[in-house]
Each structure stands twice: as C-alpha cells, then as structure tokens.
LUMMAR-768134 format. One record per atom (N, C-alpha, C, O): residue in one letter; atom name; x, y, z. Coordinates in Angstrom, 1 decimal. Layout:
BEGIN
{res->A atom->CA X->X Y->Y Z->Z};
...
//
This chain:
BEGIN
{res->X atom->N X->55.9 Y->161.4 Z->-0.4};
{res->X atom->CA X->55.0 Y->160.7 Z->0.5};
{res->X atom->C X->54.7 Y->161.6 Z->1.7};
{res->X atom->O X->55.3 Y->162.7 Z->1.9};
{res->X atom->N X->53.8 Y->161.1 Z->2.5};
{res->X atom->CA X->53.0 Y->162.0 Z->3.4};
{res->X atom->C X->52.7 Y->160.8 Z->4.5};
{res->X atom->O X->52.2 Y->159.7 Z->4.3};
{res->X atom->N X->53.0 Y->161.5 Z->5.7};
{res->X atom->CA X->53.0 Y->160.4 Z->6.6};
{res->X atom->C X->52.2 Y->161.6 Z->7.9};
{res->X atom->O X->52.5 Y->162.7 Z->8.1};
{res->X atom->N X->51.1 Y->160.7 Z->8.4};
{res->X atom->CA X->50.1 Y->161.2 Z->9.6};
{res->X atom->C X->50.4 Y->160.3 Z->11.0};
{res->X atom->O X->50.4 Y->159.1 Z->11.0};
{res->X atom->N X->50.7 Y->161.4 Z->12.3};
{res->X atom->CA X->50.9 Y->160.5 Z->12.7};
{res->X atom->C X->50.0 Y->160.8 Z->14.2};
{res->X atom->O X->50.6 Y->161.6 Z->15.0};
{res->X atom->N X->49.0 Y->160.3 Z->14.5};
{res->X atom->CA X->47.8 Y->160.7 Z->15.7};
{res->X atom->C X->48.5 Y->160.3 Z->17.1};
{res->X atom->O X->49.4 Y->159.4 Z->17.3};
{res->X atom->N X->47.8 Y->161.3 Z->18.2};
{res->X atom->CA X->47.9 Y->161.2 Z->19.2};
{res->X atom->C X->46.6 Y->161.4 Z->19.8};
{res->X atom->O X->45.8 Y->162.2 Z->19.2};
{res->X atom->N X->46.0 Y->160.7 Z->21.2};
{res->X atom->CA X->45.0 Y->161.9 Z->21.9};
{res->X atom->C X->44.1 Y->160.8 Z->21.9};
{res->X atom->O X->42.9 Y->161.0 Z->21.9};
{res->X atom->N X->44.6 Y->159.5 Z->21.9};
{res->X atom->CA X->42.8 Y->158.5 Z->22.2};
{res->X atom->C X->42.8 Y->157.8 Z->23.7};
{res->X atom->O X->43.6 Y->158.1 Z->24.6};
{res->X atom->N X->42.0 Y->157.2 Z->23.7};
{res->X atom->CA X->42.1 Y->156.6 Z->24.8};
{res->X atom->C X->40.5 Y->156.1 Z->25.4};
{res->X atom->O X->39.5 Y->155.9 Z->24.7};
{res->X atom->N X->40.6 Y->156.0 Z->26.7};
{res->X atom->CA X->39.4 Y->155.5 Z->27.8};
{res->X atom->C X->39.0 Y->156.8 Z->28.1};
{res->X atom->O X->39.9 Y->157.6 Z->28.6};
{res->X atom->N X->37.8 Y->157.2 Z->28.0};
{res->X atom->CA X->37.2 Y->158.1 Z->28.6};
{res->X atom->C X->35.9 Y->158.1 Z->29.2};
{res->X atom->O X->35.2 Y->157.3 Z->28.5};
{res->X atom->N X->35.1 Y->158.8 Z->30.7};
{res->X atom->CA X->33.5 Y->158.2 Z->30.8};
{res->X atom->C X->32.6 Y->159.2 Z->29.7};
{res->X atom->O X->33.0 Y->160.2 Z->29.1};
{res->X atom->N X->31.4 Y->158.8 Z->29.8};
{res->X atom->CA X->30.4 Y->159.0 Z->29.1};
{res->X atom->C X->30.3 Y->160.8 Z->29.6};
{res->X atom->O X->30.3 Y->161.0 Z->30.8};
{res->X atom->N X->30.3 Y->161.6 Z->28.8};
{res->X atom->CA X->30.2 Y->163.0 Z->29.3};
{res->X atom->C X->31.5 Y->163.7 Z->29.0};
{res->X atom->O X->31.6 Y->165.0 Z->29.0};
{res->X atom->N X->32.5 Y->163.0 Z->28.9};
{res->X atom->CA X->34.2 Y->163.1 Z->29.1};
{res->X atom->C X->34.4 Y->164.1 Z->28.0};
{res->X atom->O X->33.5 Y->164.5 Z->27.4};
{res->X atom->N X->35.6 Y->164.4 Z->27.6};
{res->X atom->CA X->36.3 Y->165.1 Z->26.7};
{res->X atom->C X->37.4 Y->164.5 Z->26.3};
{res->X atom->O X->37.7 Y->163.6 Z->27.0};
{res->X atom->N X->38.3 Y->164.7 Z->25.4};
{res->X atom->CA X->39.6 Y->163.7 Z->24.9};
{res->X atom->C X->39.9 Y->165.1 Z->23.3};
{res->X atom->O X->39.1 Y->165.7 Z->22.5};
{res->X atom->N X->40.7 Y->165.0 Z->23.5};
{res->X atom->CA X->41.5 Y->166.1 Z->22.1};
{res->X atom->C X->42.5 Y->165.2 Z->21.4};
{res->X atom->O X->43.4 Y->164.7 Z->22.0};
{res->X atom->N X->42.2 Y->164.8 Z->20.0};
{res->X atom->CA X->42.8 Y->164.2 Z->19.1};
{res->X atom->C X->43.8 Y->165.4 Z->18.6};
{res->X atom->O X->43.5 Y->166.5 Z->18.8};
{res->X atom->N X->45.2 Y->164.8 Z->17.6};
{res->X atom->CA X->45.8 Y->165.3 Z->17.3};
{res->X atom->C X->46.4 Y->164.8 Z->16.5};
{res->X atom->O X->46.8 Y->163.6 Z->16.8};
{res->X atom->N X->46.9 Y->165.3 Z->15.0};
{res->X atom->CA X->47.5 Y->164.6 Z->14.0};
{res->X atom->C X->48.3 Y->165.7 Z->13.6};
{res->X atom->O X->48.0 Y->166.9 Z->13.8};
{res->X atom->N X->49.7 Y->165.1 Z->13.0};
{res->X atom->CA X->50.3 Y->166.0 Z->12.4};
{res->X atom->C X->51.0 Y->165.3 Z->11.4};
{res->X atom->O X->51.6 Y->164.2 Z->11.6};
{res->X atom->N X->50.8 Y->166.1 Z->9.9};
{res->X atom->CA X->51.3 Y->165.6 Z->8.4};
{res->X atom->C X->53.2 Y->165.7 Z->8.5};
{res->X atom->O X->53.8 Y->166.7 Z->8.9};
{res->X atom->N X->53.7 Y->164.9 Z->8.2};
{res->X atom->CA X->55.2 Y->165.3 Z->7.7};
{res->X atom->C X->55.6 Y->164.6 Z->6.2};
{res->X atom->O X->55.0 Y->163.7 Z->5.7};
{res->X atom->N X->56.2 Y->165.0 Z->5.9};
{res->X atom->CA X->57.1 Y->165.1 Z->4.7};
{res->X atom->C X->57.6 Y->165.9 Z->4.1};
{res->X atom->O X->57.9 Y->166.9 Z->4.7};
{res->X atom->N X->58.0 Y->165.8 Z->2.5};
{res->X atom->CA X->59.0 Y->166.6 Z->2.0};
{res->X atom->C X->57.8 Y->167.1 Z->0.8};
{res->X atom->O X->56.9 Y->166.3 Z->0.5};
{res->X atom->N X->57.7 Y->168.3 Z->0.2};
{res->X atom->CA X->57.6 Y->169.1 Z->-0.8};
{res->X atom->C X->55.9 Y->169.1 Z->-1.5};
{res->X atom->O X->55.5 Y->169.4 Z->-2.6};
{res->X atom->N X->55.4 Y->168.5 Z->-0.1};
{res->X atom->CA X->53.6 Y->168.2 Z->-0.3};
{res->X atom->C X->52.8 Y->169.7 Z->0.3};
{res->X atom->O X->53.4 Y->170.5 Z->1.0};
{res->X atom->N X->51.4 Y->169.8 Z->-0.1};
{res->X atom->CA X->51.0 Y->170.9 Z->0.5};
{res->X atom->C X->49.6 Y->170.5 Z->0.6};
{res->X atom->O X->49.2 Y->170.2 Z->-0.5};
{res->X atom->N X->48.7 Y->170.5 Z->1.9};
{res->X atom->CA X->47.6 Y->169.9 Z->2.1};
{res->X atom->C X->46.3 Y->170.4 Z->1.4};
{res->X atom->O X->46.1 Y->171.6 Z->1.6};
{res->X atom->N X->45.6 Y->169.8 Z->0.9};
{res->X atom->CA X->44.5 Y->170.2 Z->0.4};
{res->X atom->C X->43.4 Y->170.4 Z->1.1};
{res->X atom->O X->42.7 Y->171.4 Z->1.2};
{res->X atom->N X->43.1 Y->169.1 Z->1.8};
{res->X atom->CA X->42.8 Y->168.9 Z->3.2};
{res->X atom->C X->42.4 Y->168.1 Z->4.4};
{res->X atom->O X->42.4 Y->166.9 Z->4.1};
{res->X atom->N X->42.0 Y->168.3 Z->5.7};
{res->X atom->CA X->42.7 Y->166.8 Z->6.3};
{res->X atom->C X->41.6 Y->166.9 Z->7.3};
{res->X atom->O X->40.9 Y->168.0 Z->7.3};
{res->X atom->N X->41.4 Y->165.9 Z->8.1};
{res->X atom->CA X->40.1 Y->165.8 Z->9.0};
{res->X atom->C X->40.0 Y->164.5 Z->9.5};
{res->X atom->O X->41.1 Y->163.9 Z->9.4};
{res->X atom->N X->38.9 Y->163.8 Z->10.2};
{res->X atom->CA X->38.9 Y->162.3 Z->10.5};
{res->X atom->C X->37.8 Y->161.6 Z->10.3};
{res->X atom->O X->36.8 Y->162.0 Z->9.7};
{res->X atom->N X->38.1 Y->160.4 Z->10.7};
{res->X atom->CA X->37.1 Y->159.4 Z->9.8};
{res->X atom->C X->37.0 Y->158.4 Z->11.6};
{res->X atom->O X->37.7 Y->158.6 Z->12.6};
{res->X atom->N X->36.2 Y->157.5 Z->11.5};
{res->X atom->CA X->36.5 Y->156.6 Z->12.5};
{res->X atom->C X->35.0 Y->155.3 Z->11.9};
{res->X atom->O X->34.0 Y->155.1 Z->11.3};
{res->X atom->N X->36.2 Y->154.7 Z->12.9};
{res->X atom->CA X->35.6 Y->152.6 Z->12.2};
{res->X atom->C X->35.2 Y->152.4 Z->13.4};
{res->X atom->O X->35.8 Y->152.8 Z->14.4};
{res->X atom->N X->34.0 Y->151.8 Z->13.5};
{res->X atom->CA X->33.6 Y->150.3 Z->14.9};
{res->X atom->C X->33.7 Y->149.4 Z->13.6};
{res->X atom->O X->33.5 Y->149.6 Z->12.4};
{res->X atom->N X->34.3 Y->148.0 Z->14.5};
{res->X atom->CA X->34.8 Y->146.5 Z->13.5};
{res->X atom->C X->33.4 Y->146.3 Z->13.1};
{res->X atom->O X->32.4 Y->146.6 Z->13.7};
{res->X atom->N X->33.6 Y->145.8 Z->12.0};
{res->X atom->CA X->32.2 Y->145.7 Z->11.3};
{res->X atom->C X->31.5 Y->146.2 Z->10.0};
{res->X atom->O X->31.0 Y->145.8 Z->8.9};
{res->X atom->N X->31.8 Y->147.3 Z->10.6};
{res->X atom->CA X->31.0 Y->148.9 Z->10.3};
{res->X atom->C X->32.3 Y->149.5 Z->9.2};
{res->X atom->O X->33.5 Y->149.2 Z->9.3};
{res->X atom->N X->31.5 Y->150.2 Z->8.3};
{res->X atom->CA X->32.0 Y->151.0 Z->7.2};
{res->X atom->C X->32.6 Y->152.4 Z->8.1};
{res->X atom->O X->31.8 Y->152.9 Z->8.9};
{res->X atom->N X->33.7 Y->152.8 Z->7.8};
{res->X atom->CA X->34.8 Y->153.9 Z->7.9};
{res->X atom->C X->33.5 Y->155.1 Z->7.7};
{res->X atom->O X->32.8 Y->155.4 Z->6.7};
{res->X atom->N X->33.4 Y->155.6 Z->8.9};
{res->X atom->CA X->32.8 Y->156.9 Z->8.1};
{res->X atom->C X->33.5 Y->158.3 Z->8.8};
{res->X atom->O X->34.2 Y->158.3 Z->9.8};
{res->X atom->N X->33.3 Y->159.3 Z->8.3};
{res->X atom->CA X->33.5 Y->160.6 Z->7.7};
{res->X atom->C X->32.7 Y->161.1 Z->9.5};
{res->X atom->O X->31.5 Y->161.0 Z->9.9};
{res->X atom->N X->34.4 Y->161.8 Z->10.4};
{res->X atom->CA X->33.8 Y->162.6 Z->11.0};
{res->X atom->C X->33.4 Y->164.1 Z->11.3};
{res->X atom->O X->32.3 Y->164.6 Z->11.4};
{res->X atom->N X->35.0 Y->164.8 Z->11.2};
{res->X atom->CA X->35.2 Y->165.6 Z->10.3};
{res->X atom->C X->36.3 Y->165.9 Z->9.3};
{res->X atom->O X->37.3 Y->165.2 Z->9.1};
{res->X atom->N X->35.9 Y->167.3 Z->8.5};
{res->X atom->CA X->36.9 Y->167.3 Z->7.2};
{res->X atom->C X->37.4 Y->168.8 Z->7.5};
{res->X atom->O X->36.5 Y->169.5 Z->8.0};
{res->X atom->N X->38.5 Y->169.4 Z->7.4};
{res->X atom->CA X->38.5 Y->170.8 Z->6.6};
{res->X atom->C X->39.2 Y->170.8 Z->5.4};
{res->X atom->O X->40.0 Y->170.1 Z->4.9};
{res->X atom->N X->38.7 Y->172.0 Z->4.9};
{res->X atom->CA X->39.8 Y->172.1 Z->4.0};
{res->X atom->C X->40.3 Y->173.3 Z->3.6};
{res->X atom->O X->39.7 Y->174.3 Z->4.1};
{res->X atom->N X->41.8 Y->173.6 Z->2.4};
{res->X atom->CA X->42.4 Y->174.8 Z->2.9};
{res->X atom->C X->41.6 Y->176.2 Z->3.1};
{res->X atom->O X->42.1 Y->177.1 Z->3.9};
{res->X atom->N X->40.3 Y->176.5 Z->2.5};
{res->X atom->CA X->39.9 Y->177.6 Z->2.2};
{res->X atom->C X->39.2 Y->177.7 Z->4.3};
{res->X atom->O X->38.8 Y->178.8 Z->4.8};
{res->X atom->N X->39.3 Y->176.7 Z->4.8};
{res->X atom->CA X->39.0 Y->176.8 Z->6.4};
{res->X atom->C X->37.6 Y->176.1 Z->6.7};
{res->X atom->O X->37.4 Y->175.6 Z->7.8};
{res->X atom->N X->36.8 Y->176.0 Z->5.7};
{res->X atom->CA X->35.7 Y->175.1 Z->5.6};
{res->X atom->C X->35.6 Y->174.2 Z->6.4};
{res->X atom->O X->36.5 Y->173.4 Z->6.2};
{res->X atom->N X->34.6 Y->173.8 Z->7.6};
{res->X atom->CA X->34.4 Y->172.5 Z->8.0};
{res->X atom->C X->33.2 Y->171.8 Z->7.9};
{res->X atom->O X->32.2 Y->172.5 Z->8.0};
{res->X atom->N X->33.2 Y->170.4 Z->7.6};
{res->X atom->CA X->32.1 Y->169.4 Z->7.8};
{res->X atom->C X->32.1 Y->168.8 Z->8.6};
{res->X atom->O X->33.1 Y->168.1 Z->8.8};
{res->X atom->N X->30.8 Y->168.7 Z->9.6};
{res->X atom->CA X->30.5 Y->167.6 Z->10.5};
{res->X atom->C X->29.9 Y->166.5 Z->10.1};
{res->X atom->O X->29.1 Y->166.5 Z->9.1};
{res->X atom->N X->30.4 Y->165.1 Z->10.9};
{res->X atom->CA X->28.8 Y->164.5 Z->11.1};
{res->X atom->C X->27.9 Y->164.8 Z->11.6};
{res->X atom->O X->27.8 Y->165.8 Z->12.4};
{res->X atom->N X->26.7 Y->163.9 Z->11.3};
{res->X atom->CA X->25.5 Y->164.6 Z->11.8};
{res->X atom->C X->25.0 Y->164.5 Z->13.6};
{res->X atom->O X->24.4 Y->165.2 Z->14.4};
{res->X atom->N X->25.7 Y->163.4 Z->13.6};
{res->X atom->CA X->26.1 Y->162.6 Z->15.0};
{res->X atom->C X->26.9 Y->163.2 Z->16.2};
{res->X atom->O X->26.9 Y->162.8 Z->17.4};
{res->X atom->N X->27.8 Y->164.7 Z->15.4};
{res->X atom->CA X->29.0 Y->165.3 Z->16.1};
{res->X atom->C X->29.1 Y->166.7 Z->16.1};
{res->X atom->O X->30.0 Y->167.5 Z->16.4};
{res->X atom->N X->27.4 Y->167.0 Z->15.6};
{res->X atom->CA X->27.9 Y->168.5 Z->15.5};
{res->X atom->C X->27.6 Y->168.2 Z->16.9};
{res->X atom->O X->27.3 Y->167.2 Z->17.4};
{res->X atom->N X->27.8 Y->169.9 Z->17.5};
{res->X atom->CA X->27.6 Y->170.7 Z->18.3};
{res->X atom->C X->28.2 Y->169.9 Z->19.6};
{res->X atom->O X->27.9 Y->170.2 Z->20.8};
{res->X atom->N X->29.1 Y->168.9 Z->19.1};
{res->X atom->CA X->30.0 Y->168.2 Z->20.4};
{res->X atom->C X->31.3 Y->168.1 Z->20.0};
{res->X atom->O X->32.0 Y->167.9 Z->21.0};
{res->X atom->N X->32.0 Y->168.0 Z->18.9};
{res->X atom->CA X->33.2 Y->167.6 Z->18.0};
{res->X atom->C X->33.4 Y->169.4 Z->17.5};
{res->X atom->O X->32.5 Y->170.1 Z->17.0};
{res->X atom->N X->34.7 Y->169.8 Z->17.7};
{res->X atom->CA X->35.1 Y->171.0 Z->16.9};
{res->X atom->C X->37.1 Y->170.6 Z->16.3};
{res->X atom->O X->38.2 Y->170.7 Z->16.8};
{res->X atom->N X->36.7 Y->170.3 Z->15.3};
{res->X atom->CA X->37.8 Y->170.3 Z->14.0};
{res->X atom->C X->38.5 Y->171.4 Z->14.2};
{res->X atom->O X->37.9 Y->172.3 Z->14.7};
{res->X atom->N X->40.0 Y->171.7 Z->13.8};
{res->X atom->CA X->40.4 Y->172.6 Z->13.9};
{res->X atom->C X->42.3 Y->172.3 Z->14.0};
{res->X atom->O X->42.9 Y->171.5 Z->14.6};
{res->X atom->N X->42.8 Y->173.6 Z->12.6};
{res->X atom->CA X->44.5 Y->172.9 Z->12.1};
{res->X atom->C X->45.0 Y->174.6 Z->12.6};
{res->X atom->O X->44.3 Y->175.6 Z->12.8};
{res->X atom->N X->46.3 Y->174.4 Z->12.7};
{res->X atom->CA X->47.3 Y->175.2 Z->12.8};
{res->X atom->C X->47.2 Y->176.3 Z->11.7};
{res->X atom->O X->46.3 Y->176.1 Z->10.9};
{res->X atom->N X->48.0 Y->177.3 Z->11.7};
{res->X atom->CA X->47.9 Y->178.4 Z->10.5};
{res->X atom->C X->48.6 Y->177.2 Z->9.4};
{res->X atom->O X->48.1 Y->176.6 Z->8.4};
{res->X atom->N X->49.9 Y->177.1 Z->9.9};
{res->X atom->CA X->50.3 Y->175.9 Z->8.5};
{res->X atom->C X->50.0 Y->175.0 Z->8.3};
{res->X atom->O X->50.7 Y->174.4 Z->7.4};
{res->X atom->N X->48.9 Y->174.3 Z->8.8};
{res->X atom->CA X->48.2 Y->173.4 Z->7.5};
{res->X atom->C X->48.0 Y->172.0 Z->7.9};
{res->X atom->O X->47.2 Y->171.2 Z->7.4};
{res->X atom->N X->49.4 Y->171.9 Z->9.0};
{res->X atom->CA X->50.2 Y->171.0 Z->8.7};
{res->X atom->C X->49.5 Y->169.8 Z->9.9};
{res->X atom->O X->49.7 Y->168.6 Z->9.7};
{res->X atom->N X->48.7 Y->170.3 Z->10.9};
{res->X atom->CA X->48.3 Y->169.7 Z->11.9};
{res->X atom->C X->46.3 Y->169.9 Z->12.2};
{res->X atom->O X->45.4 Y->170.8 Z->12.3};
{res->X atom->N X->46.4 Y->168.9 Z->12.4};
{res->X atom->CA X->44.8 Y->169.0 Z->12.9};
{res->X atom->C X->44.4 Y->168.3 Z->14.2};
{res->X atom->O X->45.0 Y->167.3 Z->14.6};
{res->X atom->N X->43.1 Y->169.1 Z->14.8};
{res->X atom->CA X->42.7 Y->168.8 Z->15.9};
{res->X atom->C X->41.4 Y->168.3 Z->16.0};
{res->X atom->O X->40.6 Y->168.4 Z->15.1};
{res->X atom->N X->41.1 Y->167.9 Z->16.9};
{res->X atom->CA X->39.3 Y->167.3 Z->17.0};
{res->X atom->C X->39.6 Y->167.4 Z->18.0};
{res->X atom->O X->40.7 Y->167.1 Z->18.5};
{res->X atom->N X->38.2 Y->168.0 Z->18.9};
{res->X atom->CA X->37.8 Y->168.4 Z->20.3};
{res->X atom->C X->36.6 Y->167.8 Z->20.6};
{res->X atom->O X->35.5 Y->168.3 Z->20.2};
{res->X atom->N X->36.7 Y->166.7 Z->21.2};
{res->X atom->CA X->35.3 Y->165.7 Z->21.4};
{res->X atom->C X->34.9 Y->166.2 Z->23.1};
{res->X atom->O X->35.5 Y->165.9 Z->24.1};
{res->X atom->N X->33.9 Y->166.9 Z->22.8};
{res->X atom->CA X->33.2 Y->167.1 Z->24.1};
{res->X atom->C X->32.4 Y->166.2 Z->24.4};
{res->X atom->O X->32.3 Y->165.2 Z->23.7};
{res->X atom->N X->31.4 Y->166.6 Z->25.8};
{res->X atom->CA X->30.0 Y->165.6 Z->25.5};
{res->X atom->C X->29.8 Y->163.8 Z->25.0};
{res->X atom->O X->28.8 Y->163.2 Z->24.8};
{res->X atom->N X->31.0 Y->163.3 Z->24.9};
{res->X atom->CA X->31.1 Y->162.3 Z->24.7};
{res->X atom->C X->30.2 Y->161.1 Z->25.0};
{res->X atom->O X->29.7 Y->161.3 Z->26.1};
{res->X atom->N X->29.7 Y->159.9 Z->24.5};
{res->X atom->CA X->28.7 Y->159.1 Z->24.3};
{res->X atom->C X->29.4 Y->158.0 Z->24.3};
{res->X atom->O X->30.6 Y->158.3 Z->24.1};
{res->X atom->N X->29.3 Y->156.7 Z->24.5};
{res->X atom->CA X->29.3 Y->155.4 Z->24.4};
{res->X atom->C X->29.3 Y->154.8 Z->22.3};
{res->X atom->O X->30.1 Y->154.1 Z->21.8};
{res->X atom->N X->28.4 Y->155.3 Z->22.0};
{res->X atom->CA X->28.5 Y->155.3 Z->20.7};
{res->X atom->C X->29.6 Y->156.2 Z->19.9};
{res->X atom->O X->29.6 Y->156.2 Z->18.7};
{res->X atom->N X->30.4 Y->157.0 Z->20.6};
{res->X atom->CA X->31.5 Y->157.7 Z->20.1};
{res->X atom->C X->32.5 Y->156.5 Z->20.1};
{res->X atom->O X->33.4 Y->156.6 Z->19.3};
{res->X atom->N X->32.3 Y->155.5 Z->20.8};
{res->X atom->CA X->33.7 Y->154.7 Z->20.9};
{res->X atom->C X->33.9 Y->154.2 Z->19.3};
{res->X atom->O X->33.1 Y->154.1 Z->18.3};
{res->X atom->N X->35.4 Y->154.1 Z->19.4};
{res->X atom->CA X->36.1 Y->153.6 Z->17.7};
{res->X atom->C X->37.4 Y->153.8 Z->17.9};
{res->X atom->O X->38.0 Y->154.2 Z->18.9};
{res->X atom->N X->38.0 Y->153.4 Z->16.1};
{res->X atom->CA X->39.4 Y->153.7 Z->16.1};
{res->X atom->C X->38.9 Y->155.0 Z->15.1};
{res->X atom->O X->38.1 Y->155.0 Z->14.3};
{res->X atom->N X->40.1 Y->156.1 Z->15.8};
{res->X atom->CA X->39.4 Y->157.5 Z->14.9};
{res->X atom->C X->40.9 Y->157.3 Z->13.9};
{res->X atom->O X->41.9 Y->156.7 Z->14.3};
{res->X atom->N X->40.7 Y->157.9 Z->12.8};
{res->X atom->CA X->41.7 Y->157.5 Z->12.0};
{res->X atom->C X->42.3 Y->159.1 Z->11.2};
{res->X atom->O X->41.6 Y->159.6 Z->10.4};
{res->X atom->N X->43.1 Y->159.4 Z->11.3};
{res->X atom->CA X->43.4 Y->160.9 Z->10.7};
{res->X atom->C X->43.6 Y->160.4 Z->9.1};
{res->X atom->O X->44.4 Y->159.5 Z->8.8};
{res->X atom->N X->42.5 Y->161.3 Z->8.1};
{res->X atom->CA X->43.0 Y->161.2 Z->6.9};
{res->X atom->C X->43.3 Y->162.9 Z->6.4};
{res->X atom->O X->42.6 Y->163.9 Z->6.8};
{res->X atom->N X->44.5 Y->163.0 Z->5.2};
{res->X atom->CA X->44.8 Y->163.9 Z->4.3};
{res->X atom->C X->44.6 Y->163.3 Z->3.1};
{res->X atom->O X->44.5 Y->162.1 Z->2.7};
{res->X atom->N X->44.7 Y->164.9 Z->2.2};
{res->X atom->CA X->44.1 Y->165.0 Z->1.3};
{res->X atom->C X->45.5 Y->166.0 Z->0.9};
{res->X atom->O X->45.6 Y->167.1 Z->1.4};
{res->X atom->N X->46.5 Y->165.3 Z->-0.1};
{res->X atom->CA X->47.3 Y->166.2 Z->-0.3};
{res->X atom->C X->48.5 Y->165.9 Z->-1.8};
{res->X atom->O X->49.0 Y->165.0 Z->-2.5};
{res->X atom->N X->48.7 Y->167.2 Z->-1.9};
{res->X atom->CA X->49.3 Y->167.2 Z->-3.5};
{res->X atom->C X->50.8 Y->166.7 Z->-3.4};
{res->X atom->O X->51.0 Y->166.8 Z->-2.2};
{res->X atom->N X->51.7 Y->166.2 Z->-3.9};
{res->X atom->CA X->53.2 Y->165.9 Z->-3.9};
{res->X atom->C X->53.2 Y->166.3 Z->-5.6};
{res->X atom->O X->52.5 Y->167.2 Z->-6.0};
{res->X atom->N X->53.9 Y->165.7 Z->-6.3};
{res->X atom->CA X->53.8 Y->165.2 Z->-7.9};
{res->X atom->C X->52.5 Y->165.1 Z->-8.1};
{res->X atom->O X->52.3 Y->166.0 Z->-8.9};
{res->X atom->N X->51.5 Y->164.6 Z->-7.9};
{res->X atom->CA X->50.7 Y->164.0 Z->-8.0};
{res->X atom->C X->49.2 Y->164.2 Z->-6.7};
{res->X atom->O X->49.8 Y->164.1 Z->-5.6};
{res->X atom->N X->48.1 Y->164.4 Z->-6.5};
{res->X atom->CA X->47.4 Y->164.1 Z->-5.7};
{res->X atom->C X->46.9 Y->163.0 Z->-4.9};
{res->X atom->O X->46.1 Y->162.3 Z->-5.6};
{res->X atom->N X->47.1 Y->162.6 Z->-3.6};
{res->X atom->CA X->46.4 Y->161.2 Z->-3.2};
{res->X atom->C X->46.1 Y->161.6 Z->-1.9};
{res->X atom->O X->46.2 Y->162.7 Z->-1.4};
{res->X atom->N X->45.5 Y->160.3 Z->-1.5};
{res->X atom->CA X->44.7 Y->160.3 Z->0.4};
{res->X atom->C X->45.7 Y->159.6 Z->1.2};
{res->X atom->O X->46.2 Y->158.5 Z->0.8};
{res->X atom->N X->46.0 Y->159.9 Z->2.2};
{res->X atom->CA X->47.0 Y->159.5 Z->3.4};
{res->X atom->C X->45.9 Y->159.2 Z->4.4};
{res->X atom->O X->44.9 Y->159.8 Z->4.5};
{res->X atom->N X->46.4 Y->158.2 Z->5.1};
{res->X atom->CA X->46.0 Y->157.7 Z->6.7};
{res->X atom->C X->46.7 Y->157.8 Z->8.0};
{res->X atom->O X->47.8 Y->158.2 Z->7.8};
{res->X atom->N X->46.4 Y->157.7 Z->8.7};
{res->X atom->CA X->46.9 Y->157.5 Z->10.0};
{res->X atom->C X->47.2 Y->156.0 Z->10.3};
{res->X atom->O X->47.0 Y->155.1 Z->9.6};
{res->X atom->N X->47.7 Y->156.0 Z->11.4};
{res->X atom->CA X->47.8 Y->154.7 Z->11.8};
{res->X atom->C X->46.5 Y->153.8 Z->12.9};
{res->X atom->O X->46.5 Y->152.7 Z->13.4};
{res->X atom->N X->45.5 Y->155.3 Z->13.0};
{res->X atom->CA X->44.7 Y->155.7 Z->14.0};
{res->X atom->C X->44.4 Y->154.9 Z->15.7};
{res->X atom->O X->44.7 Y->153.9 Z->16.2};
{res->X atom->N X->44.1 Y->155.6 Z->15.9};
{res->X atom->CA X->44.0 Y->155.9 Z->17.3};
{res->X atom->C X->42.1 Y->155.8 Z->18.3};
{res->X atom->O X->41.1 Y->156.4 Z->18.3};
{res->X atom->N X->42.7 Y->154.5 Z->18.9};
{res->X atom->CA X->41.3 Y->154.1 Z->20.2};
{res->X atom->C X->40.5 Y->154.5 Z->20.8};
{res->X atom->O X->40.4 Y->154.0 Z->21.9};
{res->X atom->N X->39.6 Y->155.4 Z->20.5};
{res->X atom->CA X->38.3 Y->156.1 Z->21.8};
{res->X atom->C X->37.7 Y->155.1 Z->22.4};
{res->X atom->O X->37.2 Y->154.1 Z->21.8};
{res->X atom->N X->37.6 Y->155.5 Z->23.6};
{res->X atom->CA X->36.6 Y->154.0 Z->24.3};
{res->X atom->C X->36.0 Y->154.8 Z->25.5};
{res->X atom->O X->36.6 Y->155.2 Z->26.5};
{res->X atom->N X->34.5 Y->155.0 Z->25.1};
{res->X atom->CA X->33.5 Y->156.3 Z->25.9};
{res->X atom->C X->32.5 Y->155.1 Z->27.0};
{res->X atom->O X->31.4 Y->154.6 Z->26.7};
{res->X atom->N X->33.1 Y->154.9 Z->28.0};
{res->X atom->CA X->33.2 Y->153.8 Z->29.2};
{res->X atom->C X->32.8 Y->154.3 Z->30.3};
{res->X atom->O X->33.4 Y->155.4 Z->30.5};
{res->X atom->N X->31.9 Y->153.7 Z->31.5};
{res->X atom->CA X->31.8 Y->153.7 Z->32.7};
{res->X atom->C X->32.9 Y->152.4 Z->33.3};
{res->X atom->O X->32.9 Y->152.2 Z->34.5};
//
C-alpha cells in the first residue's frame, strides 16, 4: 500500500501564491507517477497537474504559465507552485499516484482546501 499525505492549502487573496506538497510512503512500491487533481462540490475531479518518472509534465489549460509541478530526485514527493492565483482556483486539491507494489494502482490523498478570497 501507498499512502499520500498533502500539505500547503489554505486561504489566500486573489494574486496570492500557496505551495502544495505531498509525499508518498510505504514499503517496496516505486512511483510511476504522481501530480494533482482538484474538485469544486458538484463538479467532476479534474486533472491539474501530472508528472511522470521520465520528468514529463502536463498542465491544465487553466494553469499553465501560473502552476509549476515539480518532485524530489527520489520520486517520492511532489510539489505544485500556484502563483497568480484566481478565485476560480478555489477547491479541494487532491494529491494522486500512480504506482507499482505487486501489482499497479492509483492512490489519493486525503486532499487539501485552496480558498482564492478577498
């Protein structure tokens, strides 16, 4: 098993900045690869960003050139750097992996609150 566990949300104003942070633990897994996702209630889970091991990243289209993704040399941890922040950034951002044990599956977070606020 593979357990994610986020840091780094919160209240921020419109323009603000906020750095997410996840880090994978367990025993004898190795990440394929990991990135974030985020929900408003309602609304379908979508895809913010991803990397994966070869260093590859995807944005949304919503987040380029304000959101920068980015893991440790081991693997093991990932970051998101939300600049420029908007009101429509608000959500729960949710850390997912993508990783092998016996077997390959997707892991969650328990995720974590942005609220892009005056």
């Amino acid at each position: 098993q593979v357990q994610l566990v986020e840091s780094g949300g919160g209240l921020v104003q419109p323009g603000g900045s906020l750095r997410l942070s996840c880090v994978a633990s367990g025993s004898g897994f190795s990440i394929n690869a990991m990135g974030w996702y985020r929900q408003i209630p309602g609304k379908q889970r979508e895809l913010v960003a991803m990397i994966t091991t070869d260093g590859s990243t995807n944005y949304a289209d919503s987040v380029k050139g304000r959101f920068t993704a980015s893991r440790t040399n081991a693997g093991n941890t990932v970051y998101l750097q939300m600049n420029s922040l908007k009101p429509d950034d608000t959500a729960v951002y949710y850390c997912y992996a993508r990783a092998t044990t016996t077997y390959t599956a997707q892991y969650w977070g328990q995720g974590t609150q942005v609220t892009v606020s005056t």
